[in-house]
N, C-alpha and C positions, 0 to 999 in steps of 0.2 A: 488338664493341667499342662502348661508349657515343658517344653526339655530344657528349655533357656531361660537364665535370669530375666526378668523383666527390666533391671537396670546394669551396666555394669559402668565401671570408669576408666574409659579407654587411655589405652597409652599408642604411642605412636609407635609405627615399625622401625624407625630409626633404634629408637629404645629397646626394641624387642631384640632387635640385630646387635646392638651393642652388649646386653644381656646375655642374649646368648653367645654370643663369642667369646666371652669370658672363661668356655669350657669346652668349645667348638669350632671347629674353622670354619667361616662363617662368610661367603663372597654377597655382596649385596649389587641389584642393578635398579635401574630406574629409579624416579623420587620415593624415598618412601619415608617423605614429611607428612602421612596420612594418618587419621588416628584409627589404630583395633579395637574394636569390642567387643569381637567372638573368633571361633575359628572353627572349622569345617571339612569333613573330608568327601563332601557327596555336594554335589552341586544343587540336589535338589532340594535340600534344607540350608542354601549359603541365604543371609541376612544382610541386610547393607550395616558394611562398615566391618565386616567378617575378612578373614586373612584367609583364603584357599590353599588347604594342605593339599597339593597334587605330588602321588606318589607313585613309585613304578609296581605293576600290577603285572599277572601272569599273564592276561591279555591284552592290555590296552594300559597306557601310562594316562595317570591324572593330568599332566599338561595339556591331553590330549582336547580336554574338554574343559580348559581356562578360560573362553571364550565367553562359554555359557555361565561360569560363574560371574566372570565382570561384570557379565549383562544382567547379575540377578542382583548385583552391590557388591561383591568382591572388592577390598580394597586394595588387594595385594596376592604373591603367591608363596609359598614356601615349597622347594621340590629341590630335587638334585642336579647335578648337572647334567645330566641325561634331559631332563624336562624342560631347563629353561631354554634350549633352543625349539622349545616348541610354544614356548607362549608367545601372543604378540605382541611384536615391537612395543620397547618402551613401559611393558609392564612392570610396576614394582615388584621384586623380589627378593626373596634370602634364599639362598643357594647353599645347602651340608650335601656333604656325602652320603649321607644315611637317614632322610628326612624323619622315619618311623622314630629312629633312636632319640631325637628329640623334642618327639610330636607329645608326650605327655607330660612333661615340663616346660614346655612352652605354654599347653591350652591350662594348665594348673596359674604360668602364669600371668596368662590373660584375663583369665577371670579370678582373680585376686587368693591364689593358692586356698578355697574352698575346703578342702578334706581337710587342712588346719584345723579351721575353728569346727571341727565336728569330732566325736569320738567315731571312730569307725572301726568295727570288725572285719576281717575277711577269712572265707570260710572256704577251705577247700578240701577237696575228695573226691574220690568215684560215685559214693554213693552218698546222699543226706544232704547234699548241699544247700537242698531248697529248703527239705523240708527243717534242717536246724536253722536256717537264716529268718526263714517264716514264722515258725517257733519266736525266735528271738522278737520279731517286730513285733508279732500278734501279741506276745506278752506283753510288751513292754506298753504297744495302745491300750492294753486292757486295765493295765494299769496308771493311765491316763498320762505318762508320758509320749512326747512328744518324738517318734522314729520314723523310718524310712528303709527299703527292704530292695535291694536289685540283685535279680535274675534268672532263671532260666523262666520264671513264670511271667516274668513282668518286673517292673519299678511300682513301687507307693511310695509318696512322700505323704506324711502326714496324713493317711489316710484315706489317700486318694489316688487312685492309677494310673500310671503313664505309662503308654505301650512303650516296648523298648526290644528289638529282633535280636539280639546276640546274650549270652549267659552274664558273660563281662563285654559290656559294651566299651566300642572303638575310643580313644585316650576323649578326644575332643567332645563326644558325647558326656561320655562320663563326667567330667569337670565341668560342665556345665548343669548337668543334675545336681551333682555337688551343688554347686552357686543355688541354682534354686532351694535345695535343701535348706541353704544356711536363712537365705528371703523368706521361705516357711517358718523358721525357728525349730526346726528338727533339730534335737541333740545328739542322737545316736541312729547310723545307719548298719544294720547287716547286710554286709556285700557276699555273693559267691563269685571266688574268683574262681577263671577256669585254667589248666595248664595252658590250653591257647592262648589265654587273654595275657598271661606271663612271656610267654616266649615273644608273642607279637608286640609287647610293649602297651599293652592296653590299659594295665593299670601303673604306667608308668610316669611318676610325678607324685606318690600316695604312698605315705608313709604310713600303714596301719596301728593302731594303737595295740591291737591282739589280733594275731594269724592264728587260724586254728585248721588242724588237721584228721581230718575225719579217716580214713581209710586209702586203699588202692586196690582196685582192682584190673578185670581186663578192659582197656576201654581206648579209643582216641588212637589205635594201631593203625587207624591210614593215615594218621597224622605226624604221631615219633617214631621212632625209628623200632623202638622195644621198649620192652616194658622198664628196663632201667631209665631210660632217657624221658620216659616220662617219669617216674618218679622226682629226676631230677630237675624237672619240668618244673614240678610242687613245691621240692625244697627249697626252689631260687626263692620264693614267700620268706622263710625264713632266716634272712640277713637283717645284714643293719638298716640296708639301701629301700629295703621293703617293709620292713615292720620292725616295732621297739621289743614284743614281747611274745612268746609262742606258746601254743597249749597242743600237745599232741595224743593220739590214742593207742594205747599201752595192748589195748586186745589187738591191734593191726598188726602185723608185722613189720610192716613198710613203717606202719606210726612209731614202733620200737627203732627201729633201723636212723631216722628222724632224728633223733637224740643224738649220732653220732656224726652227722653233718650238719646242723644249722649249727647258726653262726649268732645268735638273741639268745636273751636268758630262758627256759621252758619249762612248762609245768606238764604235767600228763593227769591223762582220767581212765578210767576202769569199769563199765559196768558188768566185768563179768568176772568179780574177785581180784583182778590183779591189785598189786602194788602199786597205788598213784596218788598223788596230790590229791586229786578230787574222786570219788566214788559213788558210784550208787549202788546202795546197800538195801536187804530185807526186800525187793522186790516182788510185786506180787502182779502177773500178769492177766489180764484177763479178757475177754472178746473184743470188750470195746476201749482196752488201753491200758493203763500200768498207773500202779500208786509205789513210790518206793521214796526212801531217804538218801539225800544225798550229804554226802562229809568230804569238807574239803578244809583249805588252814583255815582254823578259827571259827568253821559254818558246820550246823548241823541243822537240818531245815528237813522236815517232809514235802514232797513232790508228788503230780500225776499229770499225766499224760491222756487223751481222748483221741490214741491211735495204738494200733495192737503192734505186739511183736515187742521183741528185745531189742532191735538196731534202734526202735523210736525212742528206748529207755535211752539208749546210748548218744542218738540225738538231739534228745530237752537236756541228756547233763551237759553234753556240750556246746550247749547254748549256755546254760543256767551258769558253770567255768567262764566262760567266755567273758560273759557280762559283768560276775566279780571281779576278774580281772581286768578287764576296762574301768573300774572303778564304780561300776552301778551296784543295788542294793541286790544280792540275789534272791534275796524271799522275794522282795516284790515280784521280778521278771519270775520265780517261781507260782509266784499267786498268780501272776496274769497267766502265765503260759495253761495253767491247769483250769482257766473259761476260755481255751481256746479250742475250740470244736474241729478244729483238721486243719489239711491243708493240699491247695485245691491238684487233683491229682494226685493223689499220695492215697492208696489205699481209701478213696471217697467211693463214700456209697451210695446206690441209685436205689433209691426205694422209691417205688409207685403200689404198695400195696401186698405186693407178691408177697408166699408165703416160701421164699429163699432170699439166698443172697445175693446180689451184687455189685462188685467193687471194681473199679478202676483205678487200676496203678500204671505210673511211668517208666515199670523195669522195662529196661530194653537193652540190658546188658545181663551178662551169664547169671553174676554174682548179685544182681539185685531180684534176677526171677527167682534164682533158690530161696534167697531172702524171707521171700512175699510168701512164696509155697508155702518156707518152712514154716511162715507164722501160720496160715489159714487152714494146713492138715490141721492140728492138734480142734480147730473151731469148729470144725466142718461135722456136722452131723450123717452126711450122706456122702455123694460124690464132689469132689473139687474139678471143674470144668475148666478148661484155659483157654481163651483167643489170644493167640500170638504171631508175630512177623518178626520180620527182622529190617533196617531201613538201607535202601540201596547209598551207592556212592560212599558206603563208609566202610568200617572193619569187615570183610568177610571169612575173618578165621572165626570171630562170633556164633556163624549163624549155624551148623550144626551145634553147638554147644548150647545153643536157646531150645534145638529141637532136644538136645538130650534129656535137659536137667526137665524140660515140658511133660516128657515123654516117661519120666522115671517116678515123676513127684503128683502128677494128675491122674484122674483116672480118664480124662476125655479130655485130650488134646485137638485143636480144629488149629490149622494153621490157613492165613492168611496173609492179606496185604497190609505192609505198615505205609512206609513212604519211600516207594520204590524209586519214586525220583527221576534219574537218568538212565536208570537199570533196569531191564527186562523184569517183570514182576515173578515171573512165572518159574522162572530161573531161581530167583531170591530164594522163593517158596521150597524149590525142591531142593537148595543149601539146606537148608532148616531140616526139611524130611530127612536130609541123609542123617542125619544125627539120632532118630524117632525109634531105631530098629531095635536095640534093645532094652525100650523101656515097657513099662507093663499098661501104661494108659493103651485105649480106644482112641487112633490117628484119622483127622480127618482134614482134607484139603477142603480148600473153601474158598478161593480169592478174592471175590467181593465181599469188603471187610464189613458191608453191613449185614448182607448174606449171612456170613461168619457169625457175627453178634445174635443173627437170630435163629440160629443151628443153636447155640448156646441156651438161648432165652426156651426155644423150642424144647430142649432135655435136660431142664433144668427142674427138679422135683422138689417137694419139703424137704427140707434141710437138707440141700446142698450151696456149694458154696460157686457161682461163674464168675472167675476172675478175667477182665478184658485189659490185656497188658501190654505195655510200651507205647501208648501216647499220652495216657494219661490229661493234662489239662489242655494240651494242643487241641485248637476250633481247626483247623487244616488238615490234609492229606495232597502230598505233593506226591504229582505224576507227571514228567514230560514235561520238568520248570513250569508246569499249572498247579496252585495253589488251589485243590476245593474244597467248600465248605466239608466239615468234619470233625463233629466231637463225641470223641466216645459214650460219654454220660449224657447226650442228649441224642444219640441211638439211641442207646439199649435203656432208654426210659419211655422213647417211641416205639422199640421196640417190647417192651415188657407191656404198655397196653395195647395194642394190639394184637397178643397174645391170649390177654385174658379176656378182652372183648369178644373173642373168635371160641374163647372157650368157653365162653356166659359168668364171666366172675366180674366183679364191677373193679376198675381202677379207681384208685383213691391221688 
């Protein structure tokens, strides 16, 4: 499926420049009697008849490489004045001070303000964000409406996948998914927005119909500055300028804290007793997921879930909110959600026959490994096994704190490589070890993460539980800006028969 409408109705950049100066100072060069019908910030998806957003970057400015977009159909540039003396002569341009600031109200209004005509949620947090957004869509196809779902795992529109590399993709990407959305007939998209995607203007242009706020934890610290700065990362969601209506989560503290800075009307949810609007009540958990009621204004409905632990009750109700509040029918999106069989990296299980467990989850942060622990001790009939790393070029106050919680919560810790990236791997690893000393698991290094997975696979007996953590649905492992091939659940499924092969058990 394309990223781009198949049709749009261009307007001229003269237009565009007149538009936007109505709220922008706005210097324009060259003819720009040209008609737009997209726009762009990577030259190597520019379209003819596309407007080249060339912006100043930490290494190299977009002007730099106007050149190459003219030559691909570029019919203009948008950049600052730092850049326009880099294009060449004679090229049309609109010229702001701050090009990013009005890069997602511009590409909103190139392709015919899109997120209008759709209902759309956006959904944020530390932890759940996929899996309540996936929740939401998967419900709602099963119950044969027409949705759409972006991020950190992908885009679907209508049931159908379009790869897409960022959680909240760049303004001009986005508004153009949008467009096609609207070309499919999708009614309702769940977005996860990320605090990046907020700070850098990414979902800027998108008035959401319901913001929803799932949690805070530790996370994105080589990005803000502390943990306050993110938070307030999150709450900028909650204005006038970004959404009409908010739902927040009363068991978070951050979620409670929310209430007392957003700036939209808000509703809260509970699944663990509080006081809220919405609840989920009589819960009853169990290996393979949760049945419980949920009570909100006017609704009392039974629910279930086909993924284990209490954060996922906490998850489907905040989809199941979300979706009332957008105005959809809640039962339905609770009928559907409850024939939705998982959601891909999230606690997904790898059976080939074995007579254990295991699961692949994407915790790669403190508070989502305790999370996954806390659900899988109480299931585990034997030993809980852990593959973990930690991924370089990012937070490194994390990573003894992945070793800690590893090292406290399992009884056989292997530590390995995640996506060490630009970073010494071996270094990574022994951040992580420092954290291992005082917990009561069996600590094992191991860096080759297939290696790893099959240390795991190797001492893994009847009823235990190997949990292989922090990639989760990622097919990659990045080393040294090389992307290789690499997914966890298609190891440790090659590995799981080749195990049992070697040991005379047949794989299924």
């Amino acid at each position: 499926m394309p990223q781009r409408p198949q049709r749009t109705s261009a307007t001229s950049a003269a237009d565009l420049a007149v538009w936007l100066g109505s709220g922008t100072d706005v210097a324009v060069h060259g003819d720009l009697d040209v008609p737009v019908s997209g726009i762009s910030l990577s030259t190597a998806r520019i379209r003819p008849g596309d407007l080249y957003a060339a912006l100043p970057g930490a290494r190299a400015h977009g002007a730099d490489f106007a050149e190459r977009a003219l030559a691909a159909g570029a019919v203009g540039v948008l950049t600052d004045p730092s850049g326009l003396h880099r294009l060449p002569p004679g090229t049309p341009a609109l010229v702001v001070a701050e090009p990013r600031r009005v890069l997602g109200r511009l590409a909103a209004r190139i392709y015919g303000d899109p997120a209008a005509r759709l209902r759309v949620i956006g959904v944020t947090g530390t932890q759940g964000k996929t899996t309540t957004t996936r929740l939401l869509e998967q419900g709602l196809t099963a119950s044969g409406l027409s949705a759409a779902v972006i991020g950190t795992v992908g885009t679907r529109i209508a049931g159908e996948d379009v790869k897409t590399e960022l959680t909240t993709p760049e303004a001009p990407d986005l508004h153009g998914l949008f467009a096609v959305m609207v070309e499919r007939g999708v009614d309702t998209c769940a977005m996860e927005v990320s605090s990046q995607g907020l700070v850098l203007g990414r979902v800027d242009g998108v008035v959401f119909d319901v913001a929803t706020f799932l949690n805070l934890g530790r996370d994105h610290l080589d990005f803000h500055a502390d943990i306050d700065d993110y938070f307030a990362a999150k709450a900028d969601l909650f204005t006038p300028e970004r959404a009409r209506i908010g739902l927040t989560n009363v068991d978070d503290e951050f979620g409670r804290r929310l209430l007392d800075v957003a700036t939209i009307p808000m509703s809260t949810y509970s699944s663990q007793g509080r006081d809220a609007d919405w609840r989920a009540i009589d819960v009853d958990l169990t290996p393979t997921g949760a049945a419980f009621t949920v009570r909100g204004p006017g609704v009392e409905l039974v629910a279930s879930i086909h993924l284990p632990g209490e954060f996922n009750v906490s998850n489907a109700l905040a989809a199941i909110a979300s979706a009332a509040m957008a105005g959809l029918d809640p039962r339905v999106v609770a009928d559907g959600i409850s024939r939705v069989d998982g959601v891909p990296g999230r606690l997904e299980p790898v059976a080939q026959g074995q007579d254990y467990t295991v699961v692949v989850d994407y915790a790669h942060k403190p508070d989502a490994l305790e999370a996954v622990l806390a659900t899988l001790r109480p299931l585990t009939q034997g030993q809980v096994i852990v593959v973990i790393g930690a991924g370089g070029d990012r937070d490194t106050i994390k990573r003894p704190l992945m070793g800690e919680i590893g090292a406290r919560l399992a009884d056989v810790l292997i530590v390995t490589d995640d996506n060490p990236r630009t970073e010494d791997a071996a270094t990574i690893r022994s951040a992580v070890l420092d954290g291992t000393g005082a917990g009561r698991a069996e600590v094992l290094e191991v860096g080759d993460r297939r290696l790893a997975i099959r240390e795991g696979v190797r001492r893994a007996e009847p009823g235990d539980v190997l949990l292989i953590a922090g990639k989760g649905h990622e097919s990659g492992q990045e080393v040294d800006g090389v992307v290789h091939p690499f997914d966890d659940r298609v190891v440790a499924a090659e590995e799981i028969v080749a195990a049992m092969q070697d040991s005379g058990g047949v794989a299924t």
